[in-house]
VEXMILUM-913327 format. One record per residue: residue in one letter; chain; x, y, z of N, C-alpha, C in turn. Coordinates in steps of 0.2 Angstrom, whole numbers, plus 5000, padded with zeros to 4 digits. Each point is the difference from the previous one (the first is absolute). Layout:
<rogu code="A" unit="A" n_c1="X" n_c2="Y" n_c3="Z" ca_c1="X" ca_c2="Y" ca_c3="Z" c_c1="X" c_c2="Y" c_c3="Z"/>
...
//
This chain:
<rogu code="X" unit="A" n_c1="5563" n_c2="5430" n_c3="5464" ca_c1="5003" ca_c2="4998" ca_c3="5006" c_c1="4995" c_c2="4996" c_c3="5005"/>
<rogu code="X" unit="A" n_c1="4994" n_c2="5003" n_c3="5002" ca_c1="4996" ca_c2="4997" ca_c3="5003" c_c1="4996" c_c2="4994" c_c3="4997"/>
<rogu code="X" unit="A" n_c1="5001" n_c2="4997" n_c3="4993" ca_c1="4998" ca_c2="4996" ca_c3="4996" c_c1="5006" c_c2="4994" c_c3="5003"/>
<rogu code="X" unit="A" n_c1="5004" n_c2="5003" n_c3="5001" ca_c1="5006" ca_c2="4994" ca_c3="4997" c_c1="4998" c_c2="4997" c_c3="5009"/>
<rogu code="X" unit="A" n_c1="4999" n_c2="5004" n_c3="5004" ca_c1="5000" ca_c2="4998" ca_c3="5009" c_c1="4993" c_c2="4996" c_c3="4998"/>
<rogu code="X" unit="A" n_c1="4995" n_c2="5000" n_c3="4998" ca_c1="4994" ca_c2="4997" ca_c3="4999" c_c1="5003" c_c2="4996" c_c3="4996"/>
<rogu code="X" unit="A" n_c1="5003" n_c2="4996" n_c3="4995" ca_c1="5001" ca_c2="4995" ca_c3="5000" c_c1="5004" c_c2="4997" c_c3="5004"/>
<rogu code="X" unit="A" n_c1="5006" n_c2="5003" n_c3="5001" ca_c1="5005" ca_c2="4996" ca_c3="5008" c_c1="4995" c_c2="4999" c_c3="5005"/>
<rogu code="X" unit="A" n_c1="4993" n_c2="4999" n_c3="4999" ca_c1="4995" ca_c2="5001" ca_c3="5006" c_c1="5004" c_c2="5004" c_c3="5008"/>
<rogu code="X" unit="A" n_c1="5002" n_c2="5006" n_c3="4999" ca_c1="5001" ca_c2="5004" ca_c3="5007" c_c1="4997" c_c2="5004" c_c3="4999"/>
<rogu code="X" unit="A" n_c1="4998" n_c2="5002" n_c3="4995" ca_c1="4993" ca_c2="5004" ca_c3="5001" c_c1="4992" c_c2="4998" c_c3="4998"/>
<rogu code="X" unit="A" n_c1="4994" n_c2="5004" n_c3="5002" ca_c1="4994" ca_c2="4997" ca_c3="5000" c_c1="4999" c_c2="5003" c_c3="4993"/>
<rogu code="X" unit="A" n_c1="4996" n_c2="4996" n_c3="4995" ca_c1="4996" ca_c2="5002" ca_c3="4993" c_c1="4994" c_c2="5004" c_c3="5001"/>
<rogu code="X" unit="A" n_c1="4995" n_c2="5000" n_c3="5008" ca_c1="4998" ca_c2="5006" ca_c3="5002" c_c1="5005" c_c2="5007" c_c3="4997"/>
<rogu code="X" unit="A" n_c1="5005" n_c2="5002" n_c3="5002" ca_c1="5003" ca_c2="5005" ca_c3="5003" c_c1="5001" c_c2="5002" c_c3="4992"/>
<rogu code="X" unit="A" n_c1="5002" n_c2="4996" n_c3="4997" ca_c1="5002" ca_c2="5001" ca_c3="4991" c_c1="4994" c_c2="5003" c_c3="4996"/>
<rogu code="X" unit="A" n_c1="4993" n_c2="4996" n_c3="5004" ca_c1="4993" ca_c2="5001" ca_c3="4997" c_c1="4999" c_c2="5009" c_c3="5002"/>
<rogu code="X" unit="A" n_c1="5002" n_c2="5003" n_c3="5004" ca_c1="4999" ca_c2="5006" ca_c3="5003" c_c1="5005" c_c2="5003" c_c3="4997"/>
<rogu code="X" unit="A" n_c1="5007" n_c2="4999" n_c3="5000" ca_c1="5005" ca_c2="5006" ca_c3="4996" c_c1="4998" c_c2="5000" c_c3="4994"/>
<rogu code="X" unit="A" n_c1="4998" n_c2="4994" n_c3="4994" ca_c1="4999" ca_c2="5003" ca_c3="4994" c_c1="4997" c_c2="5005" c_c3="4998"/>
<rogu code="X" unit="A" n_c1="4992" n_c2="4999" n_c3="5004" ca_c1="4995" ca_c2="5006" ca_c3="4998" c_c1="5004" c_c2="5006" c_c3="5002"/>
<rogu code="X" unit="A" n_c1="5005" n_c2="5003" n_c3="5004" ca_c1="5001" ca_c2="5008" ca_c3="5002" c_c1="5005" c_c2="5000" c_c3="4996"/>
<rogu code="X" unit="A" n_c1="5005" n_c2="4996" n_c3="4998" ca_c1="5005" ca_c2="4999" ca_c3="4993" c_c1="4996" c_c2="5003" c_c3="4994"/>
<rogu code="X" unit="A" n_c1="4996" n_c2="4996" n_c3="4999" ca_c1="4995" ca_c2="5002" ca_c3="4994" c_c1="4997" c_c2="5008" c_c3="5000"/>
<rogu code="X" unit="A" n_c1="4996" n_c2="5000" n_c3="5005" ca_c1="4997" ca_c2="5008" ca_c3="5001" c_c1="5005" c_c2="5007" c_c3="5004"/>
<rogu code="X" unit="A" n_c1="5006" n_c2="4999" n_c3="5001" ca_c1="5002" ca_c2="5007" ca_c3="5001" c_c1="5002" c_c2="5004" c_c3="4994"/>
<rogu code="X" unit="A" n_c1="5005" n_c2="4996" n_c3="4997" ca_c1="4999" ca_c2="5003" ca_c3="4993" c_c1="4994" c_c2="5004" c_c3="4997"/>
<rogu code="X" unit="A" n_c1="4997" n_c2="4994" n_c3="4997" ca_c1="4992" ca_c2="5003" ca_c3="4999" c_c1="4998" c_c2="5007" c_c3="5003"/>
<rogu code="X" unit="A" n_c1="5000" n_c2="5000" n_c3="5008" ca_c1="4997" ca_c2="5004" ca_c3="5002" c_c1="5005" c_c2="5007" c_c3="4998"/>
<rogu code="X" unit="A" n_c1="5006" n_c2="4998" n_c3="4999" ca_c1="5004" ca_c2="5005" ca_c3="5000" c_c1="5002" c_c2="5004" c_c3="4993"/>
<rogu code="X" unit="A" n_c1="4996" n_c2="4994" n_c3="4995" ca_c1="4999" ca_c2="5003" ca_c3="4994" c_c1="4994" c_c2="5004" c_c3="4999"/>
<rogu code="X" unit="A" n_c1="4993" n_c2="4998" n_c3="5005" ca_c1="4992" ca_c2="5004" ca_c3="4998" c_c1="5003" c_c2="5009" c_c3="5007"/>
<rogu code="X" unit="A" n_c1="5006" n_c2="5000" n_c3="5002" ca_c1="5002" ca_c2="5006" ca_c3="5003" c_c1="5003" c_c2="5004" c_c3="4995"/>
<rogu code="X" unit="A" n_c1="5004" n_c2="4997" n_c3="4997" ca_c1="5004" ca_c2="5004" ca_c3="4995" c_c1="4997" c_c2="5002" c_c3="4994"/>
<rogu code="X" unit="A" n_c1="4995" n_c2="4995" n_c3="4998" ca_c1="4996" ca_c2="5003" ca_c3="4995" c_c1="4995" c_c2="5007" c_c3="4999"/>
<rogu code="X" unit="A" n_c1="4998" n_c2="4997" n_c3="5008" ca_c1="4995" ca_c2="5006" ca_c3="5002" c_c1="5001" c_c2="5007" c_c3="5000"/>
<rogu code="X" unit="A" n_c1="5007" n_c2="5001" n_c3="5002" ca_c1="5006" ca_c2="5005" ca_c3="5002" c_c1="4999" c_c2="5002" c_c3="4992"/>
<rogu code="X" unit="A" n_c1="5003" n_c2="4996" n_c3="4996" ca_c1="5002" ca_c2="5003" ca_c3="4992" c_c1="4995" c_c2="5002" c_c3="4997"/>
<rogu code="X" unit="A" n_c1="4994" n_c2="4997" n_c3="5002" ca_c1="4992" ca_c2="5002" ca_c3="4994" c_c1="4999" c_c2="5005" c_c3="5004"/>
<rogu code="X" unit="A" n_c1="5000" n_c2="5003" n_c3="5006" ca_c1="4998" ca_c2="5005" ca_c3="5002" c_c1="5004" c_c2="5007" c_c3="5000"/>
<rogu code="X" unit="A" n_c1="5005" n_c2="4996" n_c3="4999" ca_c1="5005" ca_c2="5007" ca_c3="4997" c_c1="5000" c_c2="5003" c_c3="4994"/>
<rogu code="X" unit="A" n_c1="4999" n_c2="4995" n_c3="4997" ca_c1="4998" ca_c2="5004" ca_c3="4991" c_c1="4991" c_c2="5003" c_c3="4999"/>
<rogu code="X" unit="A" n_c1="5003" n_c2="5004" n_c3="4997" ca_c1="4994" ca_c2="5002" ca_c3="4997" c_c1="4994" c_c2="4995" c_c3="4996"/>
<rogu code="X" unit="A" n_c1="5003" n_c2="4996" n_c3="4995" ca_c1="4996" ca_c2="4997" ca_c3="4997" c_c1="5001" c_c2="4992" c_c3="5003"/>
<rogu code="X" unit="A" n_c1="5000" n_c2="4999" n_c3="5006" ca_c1="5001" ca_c2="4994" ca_c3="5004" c_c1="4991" c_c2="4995" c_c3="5000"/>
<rogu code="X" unit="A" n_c1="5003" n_c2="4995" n_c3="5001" ca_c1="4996" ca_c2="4994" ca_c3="4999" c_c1="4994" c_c2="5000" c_c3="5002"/>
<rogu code="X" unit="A" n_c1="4995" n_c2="5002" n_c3="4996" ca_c1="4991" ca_c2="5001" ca_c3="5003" c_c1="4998" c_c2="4997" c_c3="5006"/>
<rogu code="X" unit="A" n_c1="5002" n_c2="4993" n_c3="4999" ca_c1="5000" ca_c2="4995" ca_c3="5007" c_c1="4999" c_c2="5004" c_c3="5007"/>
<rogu code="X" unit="A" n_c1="5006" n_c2="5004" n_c3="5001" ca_c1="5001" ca_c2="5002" ca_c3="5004" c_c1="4997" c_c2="5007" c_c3="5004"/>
<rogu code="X" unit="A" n_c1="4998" n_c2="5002" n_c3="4996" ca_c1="4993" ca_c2="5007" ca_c3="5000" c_c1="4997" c_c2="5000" c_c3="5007"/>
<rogu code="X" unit="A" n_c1="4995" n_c2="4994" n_c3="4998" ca_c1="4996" ca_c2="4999" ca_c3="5008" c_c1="5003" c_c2="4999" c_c3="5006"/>
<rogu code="X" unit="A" n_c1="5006" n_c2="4998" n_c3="5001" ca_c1="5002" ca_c2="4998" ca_c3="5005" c_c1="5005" c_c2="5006" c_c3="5001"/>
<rogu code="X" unit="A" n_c1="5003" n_c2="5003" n_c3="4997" ca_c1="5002" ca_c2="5006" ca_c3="5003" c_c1="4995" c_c2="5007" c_c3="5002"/>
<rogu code="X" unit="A" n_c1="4996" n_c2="4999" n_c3="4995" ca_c1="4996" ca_c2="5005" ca_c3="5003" c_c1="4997" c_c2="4999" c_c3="5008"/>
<rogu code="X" unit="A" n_c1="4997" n_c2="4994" n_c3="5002" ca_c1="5001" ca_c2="4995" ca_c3="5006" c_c1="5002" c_c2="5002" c_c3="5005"/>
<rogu code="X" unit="A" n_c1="5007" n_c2="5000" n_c3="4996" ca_c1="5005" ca_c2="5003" ca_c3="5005" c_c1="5001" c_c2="5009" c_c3="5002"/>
<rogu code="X" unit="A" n_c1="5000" n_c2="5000" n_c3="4995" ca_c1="4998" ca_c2="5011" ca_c3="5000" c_c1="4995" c_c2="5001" c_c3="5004"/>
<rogu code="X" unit="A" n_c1="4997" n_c2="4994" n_c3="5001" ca_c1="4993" ca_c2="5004" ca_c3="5005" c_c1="5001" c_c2="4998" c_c3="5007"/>
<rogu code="X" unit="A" n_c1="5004" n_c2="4993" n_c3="4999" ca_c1="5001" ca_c2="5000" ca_c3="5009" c_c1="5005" c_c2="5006" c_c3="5002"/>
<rogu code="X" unit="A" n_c1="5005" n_c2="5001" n_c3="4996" ca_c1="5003" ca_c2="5004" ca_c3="5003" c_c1="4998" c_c2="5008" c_c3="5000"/>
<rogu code="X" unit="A" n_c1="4995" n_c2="5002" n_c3="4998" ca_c1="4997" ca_c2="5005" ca_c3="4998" c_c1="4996" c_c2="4998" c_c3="5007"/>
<rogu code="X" unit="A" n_c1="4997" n_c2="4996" n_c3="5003" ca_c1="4996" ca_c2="5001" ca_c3="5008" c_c1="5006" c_c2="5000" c_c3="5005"/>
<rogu code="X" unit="A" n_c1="5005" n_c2="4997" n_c3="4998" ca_c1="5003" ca_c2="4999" ca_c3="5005" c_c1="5003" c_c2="5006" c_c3="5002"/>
<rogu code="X" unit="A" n_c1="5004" n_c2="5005" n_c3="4996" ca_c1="5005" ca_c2="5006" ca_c3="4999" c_c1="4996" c_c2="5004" c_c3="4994"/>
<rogu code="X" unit="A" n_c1="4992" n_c2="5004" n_c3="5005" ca_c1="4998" ca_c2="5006" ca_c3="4993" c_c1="5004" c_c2="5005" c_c3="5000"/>
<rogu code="X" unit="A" n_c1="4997" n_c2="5003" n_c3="4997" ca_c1="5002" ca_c2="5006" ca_c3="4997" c_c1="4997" c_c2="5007" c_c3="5003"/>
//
């Protein structure tokens, strides 16, 4: 829709330069959430993932010890 207003020039091609990249990256982002959620729930979940949840085991471990 905001293509079609940038070509009827009533919108600016700024404005369209700015929507695609968050069009592009929510998904995204909301695919490296889901992911993260499923590797860290299985037992034999994605190596990748390892360091960065441990990462996180440790902030929450200063934040709320034991």
């Amino acid at each position: 829709m905001l293509y079609v207003a940038v070509l009827a020039r009533r919108a600016s091609p700024r404005l369209l330069a700015y929507a695609v990249p968050v069009v592009i990256l929510l998904p995204l982002a909301w695919e490296v959430v889901v992911d993260f959620q499923f590797a860290t729930s299985c037992r034999e979940g994605y190596h990748f993932w390892i360091p960065v949840v441990e990462y996180i085991w440790y902030i929450q471990y200063a934040i709320f010890p034991f």
